[in-house]
N, C-alpha and C positions, 0 to 999 in steps of 0.2 A: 395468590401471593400470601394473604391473610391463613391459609390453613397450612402453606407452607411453613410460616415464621412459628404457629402454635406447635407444629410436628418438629420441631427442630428443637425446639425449648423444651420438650417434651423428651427429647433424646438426651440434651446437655444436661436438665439435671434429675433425670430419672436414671440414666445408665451410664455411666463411667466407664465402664467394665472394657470396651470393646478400645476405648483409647490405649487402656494398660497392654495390649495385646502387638504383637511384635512377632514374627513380618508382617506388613498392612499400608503401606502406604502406597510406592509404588508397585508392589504385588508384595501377593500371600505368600504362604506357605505353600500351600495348594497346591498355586501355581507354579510356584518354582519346582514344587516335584514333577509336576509334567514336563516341566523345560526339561530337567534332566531325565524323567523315562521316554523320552522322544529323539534324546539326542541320537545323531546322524542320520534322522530319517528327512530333514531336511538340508541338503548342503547350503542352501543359500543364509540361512538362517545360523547354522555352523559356524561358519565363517563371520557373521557380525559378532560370537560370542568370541572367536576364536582371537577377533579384533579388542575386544573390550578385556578381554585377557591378556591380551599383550601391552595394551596399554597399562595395565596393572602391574603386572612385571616390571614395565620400566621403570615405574614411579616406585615401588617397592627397592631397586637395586640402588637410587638417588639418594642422597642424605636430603633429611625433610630439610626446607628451608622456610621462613616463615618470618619475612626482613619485615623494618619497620618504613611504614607506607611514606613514599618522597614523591611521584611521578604520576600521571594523567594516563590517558587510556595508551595503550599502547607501549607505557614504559617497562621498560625490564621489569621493575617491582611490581607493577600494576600487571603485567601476563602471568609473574610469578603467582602471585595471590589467585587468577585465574585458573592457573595451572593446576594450581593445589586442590581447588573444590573439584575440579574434573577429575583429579587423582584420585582423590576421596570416595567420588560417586563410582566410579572404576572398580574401585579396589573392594568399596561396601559391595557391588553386582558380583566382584569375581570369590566373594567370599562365600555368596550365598548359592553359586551354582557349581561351585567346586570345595564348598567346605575347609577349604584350609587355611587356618589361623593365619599365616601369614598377612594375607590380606587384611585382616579383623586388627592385628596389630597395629600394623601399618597406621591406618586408621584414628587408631585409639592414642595412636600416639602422635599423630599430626594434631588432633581436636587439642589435647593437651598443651601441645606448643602454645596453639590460636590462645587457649584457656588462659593463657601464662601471658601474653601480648595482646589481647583485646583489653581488658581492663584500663590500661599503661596507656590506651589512646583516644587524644582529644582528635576534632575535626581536623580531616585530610587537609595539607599542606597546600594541593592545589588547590585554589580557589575561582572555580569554572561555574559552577553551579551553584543557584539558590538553596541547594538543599546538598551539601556538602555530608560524605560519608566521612568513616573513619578510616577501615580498610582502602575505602576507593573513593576516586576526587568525587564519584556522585552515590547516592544514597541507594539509584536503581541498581548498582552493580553491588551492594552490599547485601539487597533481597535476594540476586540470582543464586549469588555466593551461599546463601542463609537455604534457598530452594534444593539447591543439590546436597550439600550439608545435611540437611536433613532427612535425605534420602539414607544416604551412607550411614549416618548414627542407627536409624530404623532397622538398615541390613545387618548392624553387627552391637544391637543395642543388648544381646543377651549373654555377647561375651565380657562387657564391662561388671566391673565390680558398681555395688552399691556407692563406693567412696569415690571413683572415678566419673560414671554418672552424674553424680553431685557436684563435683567441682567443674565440669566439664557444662552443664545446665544451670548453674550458679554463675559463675565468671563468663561462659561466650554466651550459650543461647538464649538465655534471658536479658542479660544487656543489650544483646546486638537486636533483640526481638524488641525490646521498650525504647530502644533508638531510633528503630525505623519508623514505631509508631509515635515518639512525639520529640526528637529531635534528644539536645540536651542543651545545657549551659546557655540558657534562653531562648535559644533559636529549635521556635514551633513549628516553623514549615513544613517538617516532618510528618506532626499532626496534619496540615493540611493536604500533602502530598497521601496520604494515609487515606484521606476520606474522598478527593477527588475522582472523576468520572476520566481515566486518564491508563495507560498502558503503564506506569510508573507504580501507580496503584494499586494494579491489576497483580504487578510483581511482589510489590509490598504484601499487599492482603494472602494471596499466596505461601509467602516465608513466614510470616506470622502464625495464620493457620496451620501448615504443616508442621512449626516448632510447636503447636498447642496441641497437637495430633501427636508428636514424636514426645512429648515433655508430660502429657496427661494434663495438660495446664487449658481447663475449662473456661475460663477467662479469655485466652488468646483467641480459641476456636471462635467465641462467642461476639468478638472486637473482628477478627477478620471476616468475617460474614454477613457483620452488620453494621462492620464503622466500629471506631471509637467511646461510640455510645452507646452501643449496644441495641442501637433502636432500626437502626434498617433506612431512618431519614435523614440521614446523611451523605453516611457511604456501606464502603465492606462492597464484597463479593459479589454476593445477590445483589444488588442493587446496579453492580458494573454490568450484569448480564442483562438487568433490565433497561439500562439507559444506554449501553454502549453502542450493542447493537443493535438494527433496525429490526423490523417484522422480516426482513428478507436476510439477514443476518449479514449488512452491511456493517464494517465497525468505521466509526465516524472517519477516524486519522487516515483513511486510506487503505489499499491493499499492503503497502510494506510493513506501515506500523501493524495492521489486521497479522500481519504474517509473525511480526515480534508478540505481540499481546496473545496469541490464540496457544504458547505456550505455556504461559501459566495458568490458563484457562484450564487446559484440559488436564494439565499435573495433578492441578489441587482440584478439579474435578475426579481424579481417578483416586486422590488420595481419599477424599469424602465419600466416595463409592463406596471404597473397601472399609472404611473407620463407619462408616453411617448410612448403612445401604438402602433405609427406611425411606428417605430424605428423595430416592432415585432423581439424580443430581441431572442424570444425560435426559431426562425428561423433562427438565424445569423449561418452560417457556415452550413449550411444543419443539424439547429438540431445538434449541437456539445453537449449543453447540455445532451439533453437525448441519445445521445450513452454514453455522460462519466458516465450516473449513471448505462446503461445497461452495458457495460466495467466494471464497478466496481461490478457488479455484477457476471460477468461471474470470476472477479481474486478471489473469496472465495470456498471454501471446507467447507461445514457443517453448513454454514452461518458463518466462519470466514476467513478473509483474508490471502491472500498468504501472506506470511514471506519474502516481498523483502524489500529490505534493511532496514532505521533505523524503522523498526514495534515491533508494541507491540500486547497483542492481543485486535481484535478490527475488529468486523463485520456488520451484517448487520442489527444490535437492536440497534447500535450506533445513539444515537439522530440526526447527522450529517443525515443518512439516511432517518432518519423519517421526516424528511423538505423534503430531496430532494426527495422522493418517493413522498410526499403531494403533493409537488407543481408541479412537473413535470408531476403528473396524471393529475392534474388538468386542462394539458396543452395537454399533450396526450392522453384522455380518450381511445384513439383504442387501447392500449398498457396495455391489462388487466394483463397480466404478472408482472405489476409491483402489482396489488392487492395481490398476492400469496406473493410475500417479505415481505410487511406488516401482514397480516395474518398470516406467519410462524413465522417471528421474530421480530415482532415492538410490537404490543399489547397496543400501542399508538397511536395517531395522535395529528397533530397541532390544536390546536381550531380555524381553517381559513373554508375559503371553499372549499382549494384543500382539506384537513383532513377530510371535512364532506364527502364529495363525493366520498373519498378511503372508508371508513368506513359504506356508504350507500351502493357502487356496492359489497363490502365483503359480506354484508347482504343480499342483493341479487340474490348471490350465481355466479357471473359474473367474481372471479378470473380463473385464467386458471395458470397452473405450468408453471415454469421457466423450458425453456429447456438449461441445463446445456451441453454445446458442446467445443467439441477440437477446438481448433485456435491459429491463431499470432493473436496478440495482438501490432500491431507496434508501433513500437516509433518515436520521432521527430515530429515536427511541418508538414513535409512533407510523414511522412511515411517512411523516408527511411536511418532512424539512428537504426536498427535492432528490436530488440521489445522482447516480453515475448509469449513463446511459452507454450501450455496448451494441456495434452492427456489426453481424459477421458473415461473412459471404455462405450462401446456401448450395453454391455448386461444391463439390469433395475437392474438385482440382484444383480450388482456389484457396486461398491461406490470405486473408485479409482481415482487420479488422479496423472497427471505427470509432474512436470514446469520444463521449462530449462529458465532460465535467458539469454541475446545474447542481450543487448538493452545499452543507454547510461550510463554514470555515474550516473545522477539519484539529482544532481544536490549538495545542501551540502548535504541530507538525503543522497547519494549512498555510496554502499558499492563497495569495489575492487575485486569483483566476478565475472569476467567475468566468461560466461560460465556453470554457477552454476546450480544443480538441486535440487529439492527434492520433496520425494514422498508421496502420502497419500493415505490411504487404510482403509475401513469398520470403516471409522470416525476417525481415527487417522491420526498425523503426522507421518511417519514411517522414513524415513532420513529428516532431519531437516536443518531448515535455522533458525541461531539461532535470527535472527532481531536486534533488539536492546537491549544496556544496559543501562537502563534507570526505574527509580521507578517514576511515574508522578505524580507527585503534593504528593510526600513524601516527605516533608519540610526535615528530617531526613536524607537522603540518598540525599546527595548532592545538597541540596533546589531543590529538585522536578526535576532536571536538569541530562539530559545525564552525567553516569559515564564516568568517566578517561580511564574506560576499553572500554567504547563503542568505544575510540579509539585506545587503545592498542587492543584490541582484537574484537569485535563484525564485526570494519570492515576491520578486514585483512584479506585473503583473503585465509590463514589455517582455519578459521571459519567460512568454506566455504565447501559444497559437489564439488571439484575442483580443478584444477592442479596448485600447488605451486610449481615454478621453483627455485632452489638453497635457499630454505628457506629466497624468499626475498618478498614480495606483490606484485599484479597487480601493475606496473606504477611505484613501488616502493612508494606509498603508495601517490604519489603527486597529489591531485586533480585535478591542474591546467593542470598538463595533459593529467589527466584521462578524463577529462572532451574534450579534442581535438579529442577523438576517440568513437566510437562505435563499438560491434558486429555487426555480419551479421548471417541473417539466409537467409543459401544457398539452402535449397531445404526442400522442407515439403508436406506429403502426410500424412493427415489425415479424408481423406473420403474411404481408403484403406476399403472394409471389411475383408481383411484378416489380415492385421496389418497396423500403424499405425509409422507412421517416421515423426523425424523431425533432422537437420543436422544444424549445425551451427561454424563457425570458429571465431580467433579472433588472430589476428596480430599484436598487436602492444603493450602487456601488459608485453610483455618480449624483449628487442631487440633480433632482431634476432633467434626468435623462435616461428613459427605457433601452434597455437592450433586448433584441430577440434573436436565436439563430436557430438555424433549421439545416440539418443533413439529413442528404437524402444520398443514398445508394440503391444504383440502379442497373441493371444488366441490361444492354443493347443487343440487337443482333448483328450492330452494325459497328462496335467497336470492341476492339481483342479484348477488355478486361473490363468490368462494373465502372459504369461513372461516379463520381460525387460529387452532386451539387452542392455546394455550402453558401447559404446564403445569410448574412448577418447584418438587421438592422437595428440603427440608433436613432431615436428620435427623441424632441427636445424643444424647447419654446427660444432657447438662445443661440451665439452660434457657436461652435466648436471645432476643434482641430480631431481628427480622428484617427488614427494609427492602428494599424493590422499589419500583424510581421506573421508569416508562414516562416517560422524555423524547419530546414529541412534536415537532411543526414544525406551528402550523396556530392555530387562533384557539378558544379556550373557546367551546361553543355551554351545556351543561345538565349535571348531575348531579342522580341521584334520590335524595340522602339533604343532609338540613338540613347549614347551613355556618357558622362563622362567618370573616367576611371581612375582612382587617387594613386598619386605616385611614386610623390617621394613625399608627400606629406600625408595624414589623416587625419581627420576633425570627429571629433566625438559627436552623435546623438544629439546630447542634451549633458545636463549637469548633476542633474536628481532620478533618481524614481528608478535607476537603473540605468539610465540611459548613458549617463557616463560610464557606463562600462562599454560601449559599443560603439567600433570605429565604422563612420562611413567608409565603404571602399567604393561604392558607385552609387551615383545617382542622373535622373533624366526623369522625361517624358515624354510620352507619345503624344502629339500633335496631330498625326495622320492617320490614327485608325482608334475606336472607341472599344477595342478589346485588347490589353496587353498581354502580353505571353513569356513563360519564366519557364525554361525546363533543365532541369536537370537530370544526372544518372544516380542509381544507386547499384551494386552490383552487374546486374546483367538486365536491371529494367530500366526505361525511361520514364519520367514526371512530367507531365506537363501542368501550369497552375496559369490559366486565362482567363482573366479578371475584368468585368465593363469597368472602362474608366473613362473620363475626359480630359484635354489637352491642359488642364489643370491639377491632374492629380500628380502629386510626386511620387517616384518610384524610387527605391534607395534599394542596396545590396549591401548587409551591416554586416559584422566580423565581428563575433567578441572577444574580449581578453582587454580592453582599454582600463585605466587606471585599477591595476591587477598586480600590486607590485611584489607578492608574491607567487607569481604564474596559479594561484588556485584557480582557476574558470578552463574550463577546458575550450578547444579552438572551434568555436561553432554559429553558422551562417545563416543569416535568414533575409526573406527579400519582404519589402514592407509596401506598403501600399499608404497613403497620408492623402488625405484628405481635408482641404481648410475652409474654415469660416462656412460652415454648414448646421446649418438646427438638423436637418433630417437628412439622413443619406442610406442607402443599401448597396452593401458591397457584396455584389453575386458571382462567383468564383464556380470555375469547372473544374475540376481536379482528374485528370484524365493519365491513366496508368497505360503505357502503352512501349511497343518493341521487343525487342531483346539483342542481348549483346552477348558474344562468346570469345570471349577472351584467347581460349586456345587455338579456337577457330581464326580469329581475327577475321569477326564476321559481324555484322550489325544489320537490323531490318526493324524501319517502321518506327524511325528514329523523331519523325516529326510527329508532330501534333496535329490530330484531323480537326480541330476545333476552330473554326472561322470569326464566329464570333459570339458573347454574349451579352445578352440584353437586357435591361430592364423593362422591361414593356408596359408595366402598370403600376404605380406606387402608390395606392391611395388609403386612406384609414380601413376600406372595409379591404380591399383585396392586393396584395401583390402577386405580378407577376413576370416570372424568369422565363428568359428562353437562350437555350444554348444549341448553335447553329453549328452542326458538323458536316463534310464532305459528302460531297453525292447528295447534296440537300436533304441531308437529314437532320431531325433537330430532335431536342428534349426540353418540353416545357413544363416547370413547374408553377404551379399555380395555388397560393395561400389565401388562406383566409384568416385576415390580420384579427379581428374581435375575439375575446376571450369566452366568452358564451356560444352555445349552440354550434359545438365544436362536429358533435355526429350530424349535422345539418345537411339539407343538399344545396350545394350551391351553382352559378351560374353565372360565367363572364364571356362577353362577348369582346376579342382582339380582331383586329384588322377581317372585319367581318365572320371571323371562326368562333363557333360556340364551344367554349370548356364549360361540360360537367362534372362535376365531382361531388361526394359523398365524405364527411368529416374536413378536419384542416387544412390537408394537402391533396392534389390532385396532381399526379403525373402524368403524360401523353407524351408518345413516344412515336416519331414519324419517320 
């Protein structure tokens, strides 16, 4: 890091030269003449230009409009202002691969309008956000604005006059660039959103930079790189690549926000490429970049992203991808793996020359498939704030996947889920992670902006596959403390070929009350699809009420213990924590048998979820959407399991995927569940042990070793005269 910051200060104020130089940001010269001596030798690649040309035309044939800002995300004015940087970057691309002023006009004379109306404006009217723009009700859509902008000025920076220029880098890009970085009219936030370890940041330091890049303005370069201070301990660039992501190129907020933030990464990564190529940027941190795009590749199912916390849906066709696959091939051509993302799910490219070259080796025929693999996924700057754990079925025929969540808050996007899982199967979500409440960029639904519910409900910690202590949230819902702690993942074996574990605890989300859970996925020879054992304990010196709701996705088929079912009236949950959001629609108990059973369909598969209980445990069937008085929650079910007045309890659950249903056919087979029963067999400080009892007597028993030391150890439990060995923290045996 140290020889880095001195080679950088070494470039800023020994060479200037390479700043004044135009094209350079998001490509050269160079390489724009290869784009044009290549043209038609690739049609797919054709056609994204022939795209980004037509977009130019249209915006060229429109009277510029350039209103004065009224409306929140999604408003007419707020798409408009949208509109326009896209118009802008469009027009600057189609100026420089077809040379015709038109576009450069275009251009020159939108920037002018902006020059004429940025001045003229105090803080945006909406008031959503602590860090209110001018342009736009928030500050981060002022940076993206400021990002593409500065592409476009770069592409057509040689057709302005000197006096255009000036007014144009006088009146917008220098106001809007000292705004971002410290607010105005007292309010600093700016400054601190400026310096933060945060995807908001990430965009800021970005727009800054590339305006110090596009402007020759030493200063900017010198603030977005290293904070406001210029010192690197703060914040700035470098320093978001050092804290953001993990060693494994986890970014804290999750894979959706990883998917928003890995945008600006890689921009003003390609822009310091070309302005400072001494610096070699896609090498800083051994290649941090392209693990965060291979990382963000590996958190999807189906080419959509895992559901960790404030997510919407949103995968690997995301324009955000389609940059960072461009550019990052462009930098890592050994890394054909990344051709196969774009060829499944983009169907685009950039008009640059990482775009031409993904789009050439596809043609080719030089992708090779993403091998989609189990792993931690760790978190923290250092690796060692827990992380996101991932199982994924080893047979080709099968399409499964398993997350358990064990990693930090996750920063403002994190939800209070410690612990959390959910599962996906033959292309579905099958227990869900409901992500966020949020309609984006629906002017209508709360201007474009996170519902009221995303708080009340999406991130507590009941709208969660996970253990809710005393109907109250992780942390008690407090950030600022959640944010002092992380999971741990204590032991993981998933190169197993017999099955597949992974163990993870979390201490500190309840006083005074451990939590541990353990999935295990396992293939039978004696059941159609992999088992999963989930088993999760709580222990504790007092006593407590303990709540585990399985959110599913799928349609109620049976349960084997009597119900009663609400009719014309329904009673909500609880009153807090979320729980008032969620109508009882059934509840009972089973009396007569010490394993209960919930299955459902999804498609053309059946669920089964058979849980040891006793004729004390309540079983509930919730419905959300309760006190929802603008229908934002969408209509979604989950069956809970409650447990009262217990210090210690383990709730060991079979998760057994099983049948098939054919719709066209009207044809069904293997619609039950072979699961007889499941058991706890052993509870004790040094060992638990599960056993789950299937037809034709056959069983699967897992076997734990609760102590957190001497985890590779070999161990040895003697059950109803049968000796279990095993080797590490888990042991499975399969009969």
């Amino acid at each position: 890091m140290k020889r880095f910051v001195i080679g950088l200060f070494f470039v800023l104020e020994g060479c200037l030269c390479p700043f004044a130089q135009h094209l350079s940001l998001l490509f050269t010269r160079g390489e724009v003449e290869e784009i044009r001596a290549e043209k038609g030798t690739v049609p797919a690649f054709d056609q994204s230009v022939s795209e980004v040309l037509s977009a130019a035309d249209a915006a060229i044939n429109v009277p510029i409009s350039v209103p004065v800002p009224v409306d929140g995300g999604g408003g007419a004015v707020h798409e408009q202002h949208k509109s326009n940087y896209y118009a802008m970057f469009h027009c600057g691309i189609a100026y420089q691969l077809t040379g015709e002023k038109k576009y450069a006009q275009y251009v020159a004379d939108m920037l002018e309008a902006y020059a004429k109306l940025y001045p003229t404006l105090g803080f945006h009217p909406v008031r959503l956000s602590p860090v209110p723009g001018r342009l736009f009700w928030q500050t981060l859509n002022e940076s993206v604005w400021l990002v593409h902008t500065a592409i476009a000025y770069d592409c057509i920076y040689s057709t302005l006059s000197t006096q255009q220029r000036t007014i144009i880098e006088k009146n917008l890009f220098t106001p809007m660039a000292d705004f971002i970085m410290e607010g105005m009219d007292g309010n600093c936030a700016n400054n601190k959103t400026f310096n933060k370890m945060h995807n908001h940041a990430t965009w800021a330091t970005a727009a800054v930079g590339m305006t110090g890049l596009v402007t020759n303005r030493e200063e900017y370069v010198k603030k977005a790189l290293y904070g406001s201070d210029g010192t690197g301990k703060r914040g700035g660039f470098i320093r978001q690549m050092d804290y953001l992501f993990s060693p494994d190129g986890y970014f804290t907020e999750g894979a959706y926000y990883q998917r928003y933030a890995i945008w600006p990464f890689v921009i003003f990564a390609q822009c310091i490429e070309h302005k400072m190529p001494e610096l070699q940027i896609f090498n800083y941190r051994d290649g941090i970049l392209l693990k965060a795009l291979t990382t963000l590749i590996q958190l999807s199912y189906e080419g959509e992203f895992f559901h960790i916390n404030d997510a919407l849906q949103k995968g690997l066709s995301a324009q955000e991808l389609v940059y960072a696959v461009d550019i990052l091939y462009n930098h890592y051509p050994e890394d054909k793996s990344l051709l196969s993302v774009a060829k499944a799910y983009q169907h685009a490219y950039l008009p640059t020359i990482g775009g031409f070259r993904v789009a050439r080796d596809i043609a080719l025929g030089k992708a090779i498939p993403v091998v989609y693999r189990s792993g931690v996924f760790r978190d923290g700057r250092n690796g060692n704030e827990g992380g996101i754990a991932v199982i994924r079925s080893t047979d080709p025929k099968l399409n499964s996947a398993l997350t358990l969540k064990a990693s930090s808050h996750g920063l403002s996007h994190g939800h209070f889920d410690k612990l959390t899982m959910a599962y996906y199967d033959n292309g579905n979500e099958i227990l869900a992670d409901y992500g966020a409440s949020r309609f984006l960029n629906i002017e209508a639904k709360n201007k474009g902006h996170y519902t009221n519910e995303n708080r009340t409900f999406a991130k507590q910690t009941i709208a969660h596959n996970t253990l809710t202590v005393d109907e109250t949230t992780h942390f008690n819902g407090d950030i600022q403390v959640s944010s002092r702690y992380h999971s741990d993942i204590v032991y993981s074996n998933l190169e197993g070929k017999n099955f597949q574990v992974i163990v993870a605890k979390e201490t500190h989300a309840y006083p005074g009350v451990e939590m541990r859970r353990t999935l295990a996925y396992i293939p039978t020879p004696f059941l159609q699809f992999p088992l999963i054992l989930d088993v999760v304990q709580a222990t504790s010196n007092g006593e407590h009420q303990y709540d585990y709701p399985f959110w599913y996705n799928g349609q109620f088929v049976s349960v084997n213990f009597p119900y009663n079912k609400a009719k014309n009236e329904s009673k909500t949950l609880g009153t807090k924590n979320g729980y008032q959001h969620l109508w009882v629609e059934a509840w009972g108990h089973n009396e007569n048998q010490n394993t209960s059973r919930f299955t459902f369909f999804n498609r053309n598969r059946f669920y089964t979820l058979s849980t040891a209980t006793t004729p004390q445990t309540e079983l509930m069937i919730l419905r959300l959407g309760a006190n929802d008085p603008d229908f934002n929650l969408r209509n979604e079910t989950a069956f809970l399991i409650r447990e009262k007045g217990r210090k210690k309890h383990t709730f060991a659950t079979s998760i057994e995927t099983h049948g098939d249903y054919d719709v066209r056919m009207e044809t069904s087979c293997n619609l039950t569940s072979s699961c007889e029963e499941v058991k706890v067999v052993t509870d004790t400080p040094a060992y638990t042990v599960i056993r789950a009892t299937y037809k034709e007597r056959h069983s699967v028993t897992l076997c734990l070793s609760n102590p957190d030391d001497g985890t590779e150890n070999k161990h040895s439990v003697t059950i109803e005269g049968m000796v279990y060995t095993w080797n590490g923290r888990c042991g499975v045996f399969i009969k």
